[in-house]
C-alpha positions in Angstrom: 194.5 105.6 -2.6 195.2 109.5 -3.1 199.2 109.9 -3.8 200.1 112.3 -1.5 201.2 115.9 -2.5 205.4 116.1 -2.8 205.9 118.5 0.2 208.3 120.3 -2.1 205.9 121.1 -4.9 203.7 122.6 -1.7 202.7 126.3 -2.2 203.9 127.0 1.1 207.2 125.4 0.2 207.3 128.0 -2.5 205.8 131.1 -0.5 208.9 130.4 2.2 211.4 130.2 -1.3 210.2 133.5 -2.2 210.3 134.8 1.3 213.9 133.7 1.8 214.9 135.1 -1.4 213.2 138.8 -0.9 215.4 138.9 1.9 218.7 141.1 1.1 220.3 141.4 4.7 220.2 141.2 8.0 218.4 144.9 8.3 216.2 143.3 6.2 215.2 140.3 8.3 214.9 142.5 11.5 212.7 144.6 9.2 210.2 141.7 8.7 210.2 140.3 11.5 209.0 143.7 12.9 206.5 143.7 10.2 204.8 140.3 11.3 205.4 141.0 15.5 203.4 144.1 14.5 200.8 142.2 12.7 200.3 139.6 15.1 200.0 142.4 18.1 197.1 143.9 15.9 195.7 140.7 16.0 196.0 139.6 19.4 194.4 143.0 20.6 191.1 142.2 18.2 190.8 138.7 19.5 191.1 140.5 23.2 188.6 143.0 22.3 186.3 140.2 21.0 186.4 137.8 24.0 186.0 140.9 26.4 182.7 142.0 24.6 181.7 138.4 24.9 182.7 138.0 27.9 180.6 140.5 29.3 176.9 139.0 27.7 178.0 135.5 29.8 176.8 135.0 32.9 179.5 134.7 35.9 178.5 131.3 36.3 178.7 129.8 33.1 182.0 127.8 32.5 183.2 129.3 29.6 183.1 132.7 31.9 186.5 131.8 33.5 187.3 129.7 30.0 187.5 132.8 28.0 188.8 135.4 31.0 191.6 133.0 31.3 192.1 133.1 27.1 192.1 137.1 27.8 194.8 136.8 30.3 197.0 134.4 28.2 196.6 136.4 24.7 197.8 139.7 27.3 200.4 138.1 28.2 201.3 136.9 24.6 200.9 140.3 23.3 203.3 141.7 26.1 205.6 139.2 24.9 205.4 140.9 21.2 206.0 143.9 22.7 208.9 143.2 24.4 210.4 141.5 21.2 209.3 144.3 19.2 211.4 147.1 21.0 214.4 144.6 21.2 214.0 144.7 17.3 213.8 148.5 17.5 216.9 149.0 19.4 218.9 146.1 17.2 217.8 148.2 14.2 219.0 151.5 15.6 221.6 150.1 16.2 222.4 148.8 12.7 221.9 151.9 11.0 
């Protein structure tokens, strides 16, 4: 039998290490946080764009039709979510500085 992997010796153990140590304050925190809400919007609103282009080859009746509109109607509202975190981030950091 394979010996498992020692979850601290895992290179994601050590990416978060390096994460938490790159972080000098609080500003800083808000910063990156930002930084990923910003990434993930980006990618939300390429998934969205690629569902809706699909969406439009299917026919009405096929079941992943309402599948995938319903997928575009959940990643909206996820991305509307970002965005609503994203300017409470903004204001916290205006108001920090």
């Amino acid at each position: 039998m394979k010996d498992l992997p020692n979850k601290s010796e895992s290179p994601r153990k050590a990416f978060e290490r390096a994460y938490v140590q790159d972080i000098q304050s609080a500003q800083n925190l808000l910063q990156k946080e930002l930084t990923l809400i910003q990434t993930e919007q980006t990618l939300l609103e390429q998934r969205i764009h690629i569902m809706k282009s699909f969406v439009n080859d299917l026919p009405t009746y096929d079941p992943q039709y309402s599948m995938i509109l319903t997928t575009i109607k959940m990643d909206q509202i996820e991305f509307d979510e970002l965005s609503s975190r994203k300017e409470a981030l903004l204001q916290k950091l205006e108001n920090k500085t």
